[in-house]
C-alpha positions as CSV (number, residue, x, y, z in Angstrom):
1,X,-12.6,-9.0,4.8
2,X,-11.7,-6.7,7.5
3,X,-7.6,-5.4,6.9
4,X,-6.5,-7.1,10.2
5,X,-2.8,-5.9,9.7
6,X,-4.3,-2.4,9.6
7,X,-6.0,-3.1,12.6
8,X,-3.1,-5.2,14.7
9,X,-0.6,-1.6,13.3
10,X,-3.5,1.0,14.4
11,X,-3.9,-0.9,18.5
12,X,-0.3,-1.8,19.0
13,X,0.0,2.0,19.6
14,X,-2.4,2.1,22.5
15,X,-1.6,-0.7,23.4
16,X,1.9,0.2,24.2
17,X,1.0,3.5,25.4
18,X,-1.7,1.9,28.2
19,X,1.0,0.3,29.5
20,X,4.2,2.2,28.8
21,X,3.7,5.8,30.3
22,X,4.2,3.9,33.6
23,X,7.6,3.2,33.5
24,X,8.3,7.2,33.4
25,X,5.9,8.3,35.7
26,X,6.6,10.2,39.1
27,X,4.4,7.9,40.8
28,X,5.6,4.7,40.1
29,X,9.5,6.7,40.4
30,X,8.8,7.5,43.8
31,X,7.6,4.0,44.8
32,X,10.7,2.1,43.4
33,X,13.0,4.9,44.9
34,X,11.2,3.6,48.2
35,X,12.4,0.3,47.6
36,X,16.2,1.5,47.1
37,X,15.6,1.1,43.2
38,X,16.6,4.2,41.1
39,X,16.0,5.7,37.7
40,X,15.7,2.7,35.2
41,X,16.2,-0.1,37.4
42,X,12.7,0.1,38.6
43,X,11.6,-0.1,34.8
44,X,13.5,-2.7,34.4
45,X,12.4,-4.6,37.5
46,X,8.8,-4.0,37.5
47,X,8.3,-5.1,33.9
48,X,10.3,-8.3,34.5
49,X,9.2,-9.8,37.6
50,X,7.2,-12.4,36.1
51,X,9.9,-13.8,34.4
52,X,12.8,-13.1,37.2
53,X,12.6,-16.5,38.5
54,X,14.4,-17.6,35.9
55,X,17.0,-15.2,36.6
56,X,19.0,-12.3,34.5
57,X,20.3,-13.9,31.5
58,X,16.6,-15.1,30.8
59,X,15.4,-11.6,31.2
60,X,18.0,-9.9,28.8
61,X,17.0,-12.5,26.8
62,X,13.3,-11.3,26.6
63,X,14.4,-7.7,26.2
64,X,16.0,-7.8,23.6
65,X,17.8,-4.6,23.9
66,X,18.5,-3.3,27.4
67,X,21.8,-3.8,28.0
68,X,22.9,-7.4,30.3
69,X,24.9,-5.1,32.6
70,X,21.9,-3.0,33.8
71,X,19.9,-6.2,34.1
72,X,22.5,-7.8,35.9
73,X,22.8,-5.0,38.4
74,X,19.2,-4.4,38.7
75,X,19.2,-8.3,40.1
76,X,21.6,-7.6,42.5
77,X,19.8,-4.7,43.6
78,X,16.4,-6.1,44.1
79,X,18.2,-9.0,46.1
80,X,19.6,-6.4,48.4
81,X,16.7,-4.2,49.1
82,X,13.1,-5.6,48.2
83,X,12.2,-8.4,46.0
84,X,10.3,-8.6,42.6
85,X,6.9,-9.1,43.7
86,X,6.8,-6.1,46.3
87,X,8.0,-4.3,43.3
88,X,5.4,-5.6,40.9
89,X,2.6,-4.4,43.7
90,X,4.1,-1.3,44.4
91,X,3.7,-0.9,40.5
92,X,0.2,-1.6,40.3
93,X,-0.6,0.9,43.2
94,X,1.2,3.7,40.8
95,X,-1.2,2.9,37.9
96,X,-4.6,2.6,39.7
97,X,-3.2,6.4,41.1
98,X,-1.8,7.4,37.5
99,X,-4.5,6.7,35.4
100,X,-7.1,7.6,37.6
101,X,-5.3,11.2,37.9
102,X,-4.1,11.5,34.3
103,X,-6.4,9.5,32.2
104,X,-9.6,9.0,33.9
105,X,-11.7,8.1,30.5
106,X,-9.5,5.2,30.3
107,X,-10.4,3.5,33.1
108,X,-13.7,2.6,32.6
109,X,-12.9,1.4,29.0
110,X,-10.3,-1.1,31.0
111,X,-13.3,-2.5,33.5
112,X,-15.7,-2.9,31.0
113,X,-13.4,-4.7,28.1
114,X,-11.1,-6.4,30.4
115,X,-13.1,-9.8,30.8
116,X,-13.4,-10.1,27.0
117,X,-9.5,-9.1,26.7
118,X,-8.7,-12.0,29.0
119,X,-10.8,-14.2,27.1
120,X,-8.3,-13.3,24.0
121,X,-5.3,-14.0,25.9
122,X,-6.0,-17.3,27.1
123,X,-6.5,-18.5,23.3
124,X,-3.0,-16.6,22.4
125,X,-0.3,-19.5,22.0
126,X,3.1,-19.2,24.0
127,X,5.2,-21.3,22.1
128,X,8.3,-19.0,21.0
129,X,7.0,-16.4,23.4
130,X,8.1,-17.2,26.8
131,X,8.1,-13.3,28.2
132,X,4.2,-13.3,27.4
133,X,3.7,-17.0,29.3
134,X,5.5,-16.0,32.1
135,X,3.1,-13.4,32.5
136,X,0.0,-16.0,32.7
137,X,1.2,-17.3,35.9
138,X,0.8,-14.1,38.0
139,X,-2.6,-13.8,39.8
140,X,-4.9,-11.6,38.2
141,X,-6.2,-8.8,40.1
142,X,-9.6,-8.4,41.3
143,X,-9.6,-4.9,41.4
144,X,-11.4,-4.5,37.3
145,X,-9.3,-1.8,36.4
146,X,-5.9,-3.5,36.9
147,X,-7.5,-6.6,35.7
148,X,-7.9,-5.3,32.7
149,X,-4.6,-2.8,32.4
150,X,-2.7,-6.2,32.8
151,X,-4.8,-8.1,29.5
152,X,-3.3,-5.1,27.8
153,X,-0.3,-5.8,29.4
154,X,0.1,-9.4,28.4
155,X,-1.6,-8.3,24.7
156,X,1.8,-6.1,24.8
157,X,4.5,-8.7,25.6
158,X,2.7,-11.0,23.1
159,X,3.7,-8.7,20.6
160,X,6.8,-7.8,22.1
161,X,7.8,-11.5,21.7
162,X,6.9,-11.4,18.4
163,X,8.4,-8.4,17.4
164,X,12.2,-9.8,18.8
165,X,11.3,-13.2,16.7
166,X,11.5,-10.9,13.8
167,X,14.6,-8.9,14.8
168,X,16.4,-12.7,15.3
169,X,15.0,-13.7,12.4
170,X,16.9,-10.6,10.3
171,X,20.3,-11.7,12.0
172,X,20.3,-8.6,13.6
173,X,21.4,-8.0,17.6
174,X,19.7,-5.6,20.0
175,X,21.7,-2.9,19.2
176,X,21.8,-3.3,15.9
177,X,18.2,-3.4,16.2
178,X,18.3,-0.2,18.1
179,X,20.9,1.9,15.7
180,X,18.1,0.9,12.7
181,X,15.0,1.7,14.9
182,X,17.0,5.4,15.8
183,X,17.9,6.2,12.4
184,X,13.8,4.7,11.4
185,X,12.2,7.0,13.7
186,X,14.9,9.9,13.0
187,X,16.2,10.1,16.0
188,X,19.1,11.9,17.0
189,X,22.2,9.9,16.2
190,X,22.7,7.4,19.8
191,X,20.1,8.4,21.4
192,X,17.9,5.0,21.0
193,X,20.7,2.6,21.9
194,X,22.4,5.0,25.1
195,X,18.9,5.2,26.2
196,X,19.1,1.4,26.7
197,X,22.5,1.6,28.4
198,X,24.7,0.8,25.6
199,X,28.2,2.3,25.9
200,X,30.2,4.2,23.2
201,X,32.1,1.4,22.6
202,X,29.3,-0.7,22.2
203,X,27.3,1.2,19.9
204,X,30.0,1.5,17.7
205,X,30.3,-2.5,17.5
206,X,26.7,-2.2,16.3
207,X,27.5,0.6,13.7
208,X,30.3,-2.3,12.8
209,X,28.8,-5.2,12.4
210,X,26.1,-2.8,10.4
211,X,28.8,-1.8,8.1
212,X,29.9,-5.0,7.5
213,X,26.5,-6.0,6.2
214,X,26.6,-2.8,3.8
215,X,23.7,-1.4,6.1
216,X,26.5,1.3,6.9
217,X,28.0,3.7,4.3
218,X,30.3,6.8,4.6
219,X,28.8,6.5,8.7
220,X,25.6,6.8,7.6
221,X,22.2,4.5,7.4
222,X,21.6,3.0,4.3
223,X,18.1,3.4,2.2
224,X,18.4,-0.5,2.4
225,X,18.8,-0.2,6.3
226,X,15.6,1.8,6.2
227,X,14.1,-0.9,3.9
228,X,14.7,-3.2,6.4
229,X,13.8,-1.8,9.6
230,X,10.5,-0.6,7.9
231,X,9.8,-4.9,6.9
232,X,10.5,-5.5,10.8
233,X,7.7,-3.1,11.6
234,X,5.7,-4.6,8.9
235,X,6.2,-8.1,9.7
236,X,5.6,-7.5,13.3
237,X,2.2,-5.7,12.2
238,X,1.3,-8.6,10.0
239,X,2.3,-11.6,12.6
240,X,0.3,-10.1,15.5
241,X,-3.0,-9.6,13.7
242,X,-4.4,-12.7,16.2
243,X,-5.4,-11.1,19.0
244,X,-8.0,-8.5,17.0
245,X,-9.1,-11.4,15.1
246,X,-10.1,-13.2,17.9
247,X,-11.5,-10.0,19.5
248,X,-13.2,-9.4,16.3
249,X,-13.6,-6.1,14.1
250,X,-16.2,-4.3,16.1
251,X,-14.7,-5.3,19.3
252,X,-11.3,-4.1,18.0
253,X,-12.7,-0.9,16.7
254,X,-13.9,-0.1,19.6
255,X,-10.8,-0.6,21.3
256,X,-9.7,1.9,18.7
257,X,-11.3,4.5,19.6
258,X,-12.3,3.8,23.1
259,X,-8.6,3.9,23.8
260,X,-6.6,6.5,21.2
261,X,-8.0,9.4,23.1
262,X,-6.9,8.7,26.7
263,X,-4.1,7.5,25.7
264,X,-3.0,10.5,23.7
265,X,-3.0,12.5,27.3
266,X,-0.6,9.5,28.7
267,X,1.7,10.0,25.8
268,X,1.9,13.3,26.7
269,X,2.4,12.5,30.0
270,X,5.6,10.7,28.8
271,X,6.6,13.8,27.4
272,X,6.6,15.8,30.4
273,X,7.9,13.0,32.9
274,X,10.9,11.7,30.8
275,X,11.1,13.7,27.2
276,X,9.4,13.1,23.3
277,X,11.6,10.3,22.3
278,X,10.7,7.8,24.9
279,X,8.5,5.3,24.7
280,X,9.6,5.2,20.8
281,X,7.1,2.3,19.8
282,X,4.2,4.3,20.3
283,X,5.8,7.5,18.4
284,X,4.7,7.5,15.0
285,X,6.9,8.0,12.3
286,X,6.5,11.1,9.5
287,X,8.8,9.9,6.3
């Protein structure tokens, strides 16, 4: 039998890198700034349009670990200046541009799997995954290679979804979540949870809480804190095996290795266009 955990742990990194770089990139930057939506706030806008009807507190919701404030104001922003679906296209102009500049072997591996990736998706179930669903009732493009950047997409949330299921599940809140996914990835102590717009003060409620659950000694991270933050991971890998199953192993090998080299150069591209530590669930870790 195929290992289908190995294979799940092996794609989620391209499949977060397909979809991540563009959050960081110039070109999507410069389209938001357009709209009167700076820095973050056109991540944060362009990645949750399709569940925004539902407004903010659903959104944080899905996130997990931005912080409510910057989703709050990113609402009141987009209802000021633009709204969520001229965002969402002005997004999708920046990646036909971006990958065709940066990652051009990419995009025919897109056109050509994209039909049988949206075949996947329609058999993945939404119950206790509401960020993925709301994704099913955009319109899919008919251009072939954002059809198939957004199966990748919705492959992503699915996951995502999954992943915060797991973080509930350990009793942990999204900055805990983050202060054990720093000290994981050996980060620099913060820099996980600022980068999500936690203050001071609230970071050191999550070193608190932490602390109180002995994953905190001497104002350090525990071995057992490690323990745990690595079962997350693991968990996570072993829950979202469905979607390679259902593609099956040759498919999902080729995925593999079809995608790991393009998306190496749009990592890098991360690297140059907002710094190394971004984009931290495609980073892999060296214990």
């Amino acid at each position: 039998m195929p290992d289908w955990t190995a294979i799940a742990k092996r794609n989620s990194r391209s499949v977060q890198t397909t979809i991540g770089w563009i959050f960081w990139d110039p070109g999507a930057v410069r389209r938001f700034e357009a709209l009167g939506l700076p820095g973050p706030v056109g991540y944060i806008a362009s990645r949750c349009a399709p569940l925004a009807p539902i407004g903010a507190e659903a959104v944080t919701a899905a996130f997990g670990s931005i912080r409510p404030q910057a989703i709050s104001f990113t609402f009141e922003l987009v209802a000021a200046t633009t709204d969520f679906d001229t965002v969402w296209r002005a997004r999708n102009e920046a990646i036909v541009e971006g990958l065709h500049e940066f990652a051009p072997a990419i995009v025919p591996a897109l056109e050509e799997l994209g039909p049988t990736l949206w075949s996947v998706v329609e058999q993945l179930p939404t119950a206790g995954r509401v960020f993925f669903a709301s994704h099913l009732r955009i319109e899919r493009p008919t251009n072939p290679l954002l059809s198939g950047w957004h199966a990748v997409n919705c492959l992503r949330e699915w996951r995502g979804d999954t992943h915060w299921a797991v973080v509930a599940a350990a009793g942990l809140t999204g900055i805990e979540a983050s202060i054990l996914h720093n000290a994981w990835l050996g980060y620099e102590d913060g820099w996980l949870p600022t980068s999500r717009g936690s203050s001071p003060d609230e970071i050191q409620i999550g070193w608190e809480l932490l602390a109180a659950r002995g994953l905190i000694r001497d104002g350090k991270v525990t071995d057992a804190a490690l323990r745990l933050r690595q079962r997350i991971e693991d968990d996570t890998d072993r829950l979202t095996t469905l979607p390679w199953e259902l593609l099956g192993e040759s498919a999902s090998l080729q995925f593999a290795e079809r995608f790991e080299p393009p998306c190496e150069l749009l990592l890098k591209r991360v690297d140059e266009t907002a710094g190394p530590n971004y984009q931290p669930a495609s980073r892999i870790r060296y214990s």
